[in-house]
N, C-alpha and C positions, 0 to 999 in steps of 0.2 A: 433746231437741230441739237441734237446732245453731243459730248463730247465725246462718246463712243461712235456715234456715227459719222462724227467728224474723222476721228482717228479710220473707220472704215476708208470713208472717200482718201484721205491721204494717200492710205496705203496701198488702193486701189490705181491711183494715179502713180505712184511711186514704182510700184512694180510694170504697169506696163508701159510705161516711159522706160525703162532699166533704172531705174533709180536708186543703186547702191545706198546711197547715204540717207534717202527715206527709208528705207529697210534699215537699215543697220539702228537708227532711231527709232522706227516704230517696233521693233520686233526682237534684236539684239539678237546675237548670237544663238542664246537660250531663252532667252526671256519671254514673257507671254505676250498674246497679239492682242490682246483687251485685260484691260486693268482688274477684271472680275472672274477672271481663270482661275482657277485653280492650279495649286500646285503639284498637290498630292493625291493619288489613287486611293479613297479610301479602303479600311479593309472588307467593307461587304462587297468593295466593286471587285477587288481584285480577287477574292475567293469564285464570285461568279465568274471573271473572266475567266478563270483556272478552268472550271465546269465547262465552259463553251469552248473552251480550245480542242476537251477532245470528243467532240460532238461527230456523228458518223460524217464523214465523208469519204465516199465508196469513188466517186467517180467527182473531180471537177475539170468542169467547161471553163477554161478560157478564152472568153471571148473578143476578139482584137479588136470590136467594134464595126467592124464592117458591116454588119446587118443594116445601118444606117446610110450606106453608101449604095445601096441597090435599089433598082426601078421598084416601086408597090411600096416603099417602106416610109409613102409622108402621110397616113396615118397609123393611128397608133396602132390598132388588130396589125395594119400591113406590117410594121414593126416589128411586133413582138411576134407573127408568126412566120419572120425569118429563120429566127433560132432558139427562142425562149419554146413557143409552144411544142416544140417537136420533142423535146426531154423531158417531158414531164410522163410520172410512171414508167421512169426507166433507173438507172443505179448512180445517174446525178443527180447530186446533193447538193454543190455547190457551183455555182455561177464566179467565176470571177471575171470582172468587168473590166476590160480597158476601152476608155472614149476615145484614145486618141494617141499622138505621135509627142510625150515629153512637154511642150508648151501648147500645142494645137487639138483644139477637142470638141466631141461632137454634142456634149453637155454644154449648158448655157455658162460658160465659164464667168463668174467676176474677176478671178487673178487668172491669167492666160486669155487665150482667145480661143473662138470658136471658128468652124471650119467655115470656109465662103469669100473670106477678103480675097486671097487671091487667086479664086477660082475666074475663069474665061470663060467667055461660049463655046470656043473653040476647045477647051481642056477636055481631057479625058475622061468617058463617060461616069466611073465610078468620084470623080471631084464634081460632076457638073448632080450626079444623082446625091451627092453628102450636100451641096448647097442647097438644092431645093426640098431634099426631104429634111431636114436640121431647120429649115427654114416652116415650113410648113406644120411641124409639129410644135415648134414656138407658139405658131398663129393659132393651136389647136390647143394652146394650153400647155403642152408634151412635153417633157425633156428627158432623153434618152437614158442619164442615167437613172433623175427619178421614177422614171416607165420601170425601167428592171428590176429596181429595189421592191416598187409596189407588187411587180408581177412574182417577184420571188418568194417575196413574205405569204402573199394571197395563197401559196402553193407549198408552206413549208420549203423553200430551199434558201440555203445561207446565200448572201450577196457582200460580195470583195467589191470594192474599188480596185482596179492594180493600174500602179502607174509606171509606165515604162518610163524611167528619167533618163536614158540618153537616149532612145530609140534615134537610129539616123535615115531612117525613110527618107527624110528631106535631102539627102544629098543626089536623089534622083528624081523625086517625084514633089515638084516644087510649091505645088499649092498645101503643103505641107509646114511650108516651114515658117515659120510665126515671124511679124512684126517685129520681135522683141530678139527675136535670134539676126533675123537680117542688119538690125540698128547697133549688134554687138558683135560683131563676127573675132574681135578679141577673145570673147568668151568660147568660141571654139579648139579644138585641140590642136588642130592645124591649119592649112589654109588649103583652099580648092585646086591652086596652082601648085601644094605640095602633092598631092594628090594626085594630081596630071602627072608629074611628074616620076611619081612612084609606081606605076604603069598598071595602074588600075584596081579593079577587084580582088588583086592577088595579094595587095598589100592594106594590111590595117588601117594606113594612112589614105586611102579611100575612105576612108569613116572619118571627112572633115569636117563633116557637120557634129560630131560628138561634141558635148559639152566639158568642157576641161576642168572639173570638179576641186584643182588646186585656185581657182577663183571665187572669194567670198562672194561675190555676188550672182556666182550662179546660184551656190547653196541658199541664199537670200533667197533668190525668186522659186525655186523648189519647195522651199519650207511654208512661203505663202501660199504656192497655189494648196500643198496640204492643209491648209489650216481652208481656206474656201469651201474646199472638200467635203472634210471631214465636220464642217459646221453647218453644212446648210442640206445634207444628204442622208438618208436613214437609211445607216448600211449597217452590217456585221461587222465589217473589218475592213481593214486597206493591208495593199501587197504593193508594195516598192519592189519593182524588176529591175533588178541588179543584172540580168542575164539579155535583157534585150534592149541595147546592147552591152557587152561588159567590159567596156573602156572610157577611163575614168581619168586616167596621168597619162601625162608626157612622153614616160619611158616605154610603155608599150606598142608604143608607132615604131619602134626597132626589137619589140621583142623582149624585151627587158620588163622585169618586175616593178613591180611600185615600190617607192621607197620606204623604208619606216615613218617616217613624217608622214607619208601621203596615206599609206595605213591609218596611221592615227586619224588624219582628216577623217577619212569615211566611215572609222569610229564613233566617231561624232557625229559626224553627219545620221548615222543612223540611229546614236542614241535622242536626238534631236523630234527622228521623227516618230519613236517611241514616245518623246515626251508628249509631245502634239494628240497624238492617239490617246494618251493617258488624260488630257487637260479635255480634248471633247468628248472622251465617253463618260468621263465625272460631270461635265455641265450638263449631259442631255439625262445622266442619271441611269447610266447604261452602257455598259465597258463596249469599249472597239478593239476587238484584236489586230497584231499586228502581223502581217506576213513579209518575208521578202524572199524572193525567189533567184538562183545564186548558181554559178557552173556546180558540178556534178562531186568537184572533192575538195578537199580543203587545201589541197596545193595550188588546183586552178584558181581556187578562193582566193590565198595569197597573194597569185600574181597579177591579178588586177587590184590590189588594195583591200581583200574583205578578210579581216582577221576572223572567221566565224564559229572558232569556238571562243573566242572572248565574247562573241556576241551572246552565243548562247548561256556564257556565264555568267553574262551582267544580265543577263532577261529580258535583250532588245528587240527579242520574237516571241509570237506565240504559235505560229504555223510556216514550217520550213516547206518549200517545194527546191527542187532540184535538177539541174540538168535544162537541156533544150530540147528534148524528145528526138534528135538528130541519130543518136546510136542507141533505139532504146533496146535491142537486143544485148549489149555489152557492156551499157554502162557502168563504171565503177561504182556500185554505191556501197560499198563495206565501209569505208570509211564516213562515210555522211551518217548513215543509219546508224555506227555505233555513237558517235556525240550526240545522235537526236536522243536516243533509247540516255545516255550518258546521264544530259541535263534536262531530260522529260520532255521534247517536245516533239510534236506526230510531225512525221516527213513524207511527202510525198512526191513521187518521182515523176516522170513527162516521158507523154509518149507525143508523138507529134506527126499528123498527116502527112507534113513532107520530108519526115526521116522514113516513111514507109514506104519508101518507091517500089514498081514493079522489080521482079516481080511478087514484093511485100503487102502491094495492098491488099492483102486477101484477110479475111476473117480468121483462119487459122493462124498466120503469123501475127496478129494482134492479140490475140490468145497466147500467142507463146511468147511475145515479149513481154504481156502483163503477166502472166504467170511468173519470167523471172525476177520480176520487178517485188510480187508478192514473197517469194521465195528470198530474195533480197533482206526482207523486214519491215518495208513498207507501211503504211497507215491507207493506202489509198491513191490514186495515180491521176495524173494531171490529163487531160485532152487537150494538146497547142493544134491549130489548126484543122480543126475537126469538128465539121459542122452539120450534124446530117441532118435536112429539109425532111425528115421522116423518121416514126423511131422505125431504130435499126435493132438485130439481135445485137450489136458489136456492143453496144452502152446499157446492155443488158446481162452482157456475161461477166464482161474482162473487169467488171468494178468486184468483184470477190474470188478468195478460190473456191469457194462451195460451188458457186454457178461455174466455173471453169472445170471444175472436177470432173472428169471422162469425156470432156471432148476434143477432138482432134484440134493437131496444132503443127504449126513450124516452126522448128528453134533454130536460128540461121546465126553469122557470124558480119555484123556491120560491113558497108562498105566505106571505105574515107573519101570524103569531099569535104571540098572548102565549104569550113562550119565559121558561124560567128566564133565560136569558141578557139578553133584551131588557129586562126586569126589574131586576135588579139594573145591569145595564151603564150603560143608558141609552144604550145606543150602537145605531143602530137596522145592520140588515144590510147587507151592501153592494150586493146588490142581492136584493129580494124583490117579490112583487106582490102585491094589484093597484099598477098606476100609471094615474093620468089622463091624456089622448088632450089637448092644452093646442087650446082652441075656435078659437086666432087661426090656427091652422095648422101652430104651430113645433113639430118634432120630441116626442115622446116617446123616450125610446131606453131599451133594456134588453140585458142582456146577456145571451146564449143559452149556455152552456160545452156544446162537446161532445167527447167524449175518443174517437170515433173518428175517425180519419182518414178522410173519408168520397169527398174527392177521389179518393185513393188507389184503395179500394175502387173508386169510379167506371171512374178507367182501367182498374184492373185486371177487368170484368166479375164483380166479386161481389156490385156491391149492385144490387138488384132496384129500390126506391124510400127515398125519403128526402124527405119530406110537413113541410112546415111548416101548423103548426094553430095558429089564435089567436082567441083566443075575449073578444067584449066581454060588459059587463054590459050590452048595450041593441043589441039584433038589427035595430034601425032605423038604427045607426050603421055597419054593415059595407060597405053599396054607396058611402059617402063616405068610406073609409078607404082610405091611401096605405100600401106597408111595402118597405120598403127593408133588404136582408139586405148587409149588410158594404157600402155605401155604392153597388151595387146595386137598381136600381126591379124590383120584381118584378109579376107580372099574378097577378090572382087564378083560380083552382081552380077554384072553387065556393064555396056554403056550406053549413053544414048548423046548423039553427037558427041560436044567436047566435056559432058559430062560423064563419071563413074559412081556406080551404086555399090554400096556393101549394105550385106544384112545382119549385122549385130545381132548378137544375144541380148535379150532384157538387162541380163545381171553384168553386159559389160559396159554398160552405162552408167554415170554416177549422178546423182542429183547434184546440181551445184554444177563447177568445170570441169568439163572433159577437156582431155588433152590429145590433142591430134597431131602426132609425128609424120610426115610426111615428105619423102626422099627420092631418090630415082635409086631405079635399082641397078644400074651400072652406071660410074663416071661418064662426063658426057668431057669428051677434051676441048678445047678454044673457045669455051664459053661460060657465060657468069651462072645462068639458070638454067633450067630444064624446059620450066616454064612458070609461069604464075597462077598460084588459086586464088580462083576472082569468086567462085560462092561455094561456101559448105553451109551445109543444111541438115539438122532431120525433120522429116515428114510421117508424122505418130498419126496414127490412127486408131482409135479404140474399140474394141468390139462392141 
């Protein structure tokens, strides 16, 4: 045995025992995991990396790994054509891959574990279908993320690793949560009895299973499984998801920002896993970009610990995505896209399956939240839970505006629900609904974003209609409501039930935000509202 492979098995053992003090020796804080690392990006890697950072990516799949977890996927075809084959010749470009839940993965893990220990017969069907198919593809040679790298290359599309490092699935769904998390419940941010006692889902401290990132030895067992990763896997690139979930300190289980000290930690912590990315794309002779994926602005950035224009100053990414895809009609991205555009690096924003609820899942409003997304400044838009068994037109338009260009859309105004973001932030959205209709008379206002030019279109004879819809919670409230579009008195439509239509002019819309005033038209006395707008909408149709 050499004494590289000796140093493997150590470290092997070390980290799945939790063995602080074997990490902290083998590995150091910065230091390399084999004595024949390199230390420095040479300059022809890093000019290519530069080249590959801004390679098209019109549309990326993130895949959360589930394909793994369903009946038909213990071989490899049954596999890959959960979700691999159905995107191809469509506007994704990139796959990025998550195996798994932070320590637990459906890759043949050497640092962390693999899913199946503590699966039961009795467990629930999609644990009992990850054990036998994870199981089965072993035996078949497979391993799920080698399968996707291979299938991705085969097919020209880039392939991410993304690792969710605190993901807390485990704190409901138990065959989840790793050996190594159960034997250190220390290393969590709180404890399960806090939890009970904080009365549930409602409070952050429900998320006791996060890992409490002011502990060296969690950052130890992170930076190992990276280095496993990143050495024994032919990817493109790794994405640290910062965003699922995004709590990381103490202070945010009341709300409270992370401290400067605790800043700095995650500073590190991700100049750390830049270095790691840099040390295996020089030994294989072949840059790995780095992503990491991050709430929506740089203040929410702040208050979980992620200083991310320092990050972008110091060059500890080369591909930013952004957001949770939760509010992707309203997102704030002004602030993200101007430091990405700032210090050169392509950002991409998240739309997400289950920010699209009814009645959003439609094709036209995924068109109209990628449109504002592009209109944003965009490089290209992220897919979070979005997996269609068949190509669809949806993964064929929303990745450009050229393909967007004249077709119908919904530009609608978010609803608020408890988001992982709203959670830990405490930072409520910038703008979401419902809002209440104020009874004295004075203004309600809300903002409408819509990323077509719809003036435009007007002169130009292509757009057929463009319908403003606004819908209260109280159908007795609508004949006394006033609505004013960009500082404009508009006449009402019609209604239908507790919704009202107005028909706008092309040219009284504005690309970018609209501003909607909206009042009752006589005081209403002994009460706070009038009523509440629970959806506004426009509904474009083009000639």
């Amino acid at each position: 045995m050499t004494q590289q492979d000796n140093r493997r098995d150590l470290l092997k053992a070390g980290v799945q025992i939790g063995c602080a003090g074997a990490l902290a020796a083998l590995c150091g804080p910065v230091g390399p995991l084999f004595a024949d690392e390199p230390d420095v990006e040479p300059a022809a890697l890093a000019a290519e990396r530069e080249r590959r950072k801004w390679r098209r990516r019109r549309l990326i799949m993130n895949n959360d790994g589930c394909d793994a977890m369903v009946a038909g996927a213990d071989t490899l075809e049954g596999f890959l054509s959960q979700r691999d084959r159905p995107i191809l010749n469509s506007q994704v470009d990139s796959i990025f891959y998550c195996t798994g839940a932070t320590t637990m993965f459906t890759h043949q893990a050497q640092v962390g574990e693999t899913y199946g220990s503590f699966v039961r017969d009795d467990s629930e069907a999609m644990a009992r279908h990850a054990r036998h198919n994870i199981s089965a593809l072993h035996q078949l040679g497979h391993d799920t993320l080698a399968a996707t790298a291979q299938f991705c290359h085969e097919h020209d599309l880039e392939v991410f690793f993304t690792h969710r490092i605190n993901d807390i699935h485990d704190t409901s769904l138990d065959w989840e949560r790793s050996t190594w998390k159960r034997e250190h419940p220390e290393y969590w941010i709180t404890t399960q009895e806090d939890a009970a006692q904080a009365g549930g889902g409602n409070s952050p401290r429900y998320w006791w299973s996060a890992l409490d990132f002011a502990k060296p030895e969690v950052l130890d067992y992170l930076y190992a499984i990276q280095r496993d990763v990143t050495s024994r896997y032919d990817l493109d690139g790794v994405e640290i998801d910062y965003f699922r979930s995004p709590m990381f300190f103490q202070p945010n289980l009341d709300y409270e920002p992370a401290t400067s000290a605790q800043v700095e930690i995650l500073t590190a912590f991700q100049r750390q896993m830049r270095t790691i990315a840099y040390r295996a794309g020089t030994k294989r002779g072949r840059p790995l970009l780095m992503s990491t994926r991050v709430p929506a602005t740089p203040g929410c950035c702040r208050h979980v610990g992620i200083d991310i224009e320092r990050w972008l100053q110091e060059g500890l990414l080369d591909v930013l995505t952004v957001g949770g895809g939760y509010v992707p009609f309203t997102e704030p991205l002004d602030e993200m896209v101007a430091l990405a555009r700032q210090y050169k690096v392509p950002i991409y924003a998240t739309i997400s399956a289950s920010g699209m609820k009814p009645p959003y899942n439609i094709d036209e409003a995924w068109r109209g939240a990628a449109a504002n997304m592009w209109h944003a400044g965009v490089d290209g838009i992220v897919l979070f839970n979005y997996f269609p068994s068949e190509p669809t037109a949806r993964i064929n338009e929303i990745g450009s505006p050229e393909t967007l260009r004249g077709l119908d859309k919904v530009f609608a105004i978010d609803q608020r629900r408890i988001l992982e973001g709203d959670l830990v932030q405490g930072i409520e959205q910038r703008q979401v609904l419902p809002i209440p209709i104020p009874a004295d008379g004075s203004a309600a206002t809300a903002i409408l974003p819509i990323g077509d030019d719809l003036a435009v279109a007007g002169r130009d004879g292509r757009l057929q209609s463009a319908e403003l819809w606004i819908e209260l919670n109280n159908a007795d409230a609508l004949s006394d409501t006033q609505v004013d579009l960009n500082g404009q008195r508009l006449t009402a439509a019609g209604t239908e039930g507790a919704w009202i239509r107005f028909d706008p002019q092309p040219n009284q819309y504005r690309l970018g935000s609209n501003v909607l005033a909206v009042r009752a038209g006589n005081a209403v006395a002994n009460t706070e509202s009038l009523a509440d707008i629970v959806h506004v909408e426009t509904r474009v149709k083009y000639s």
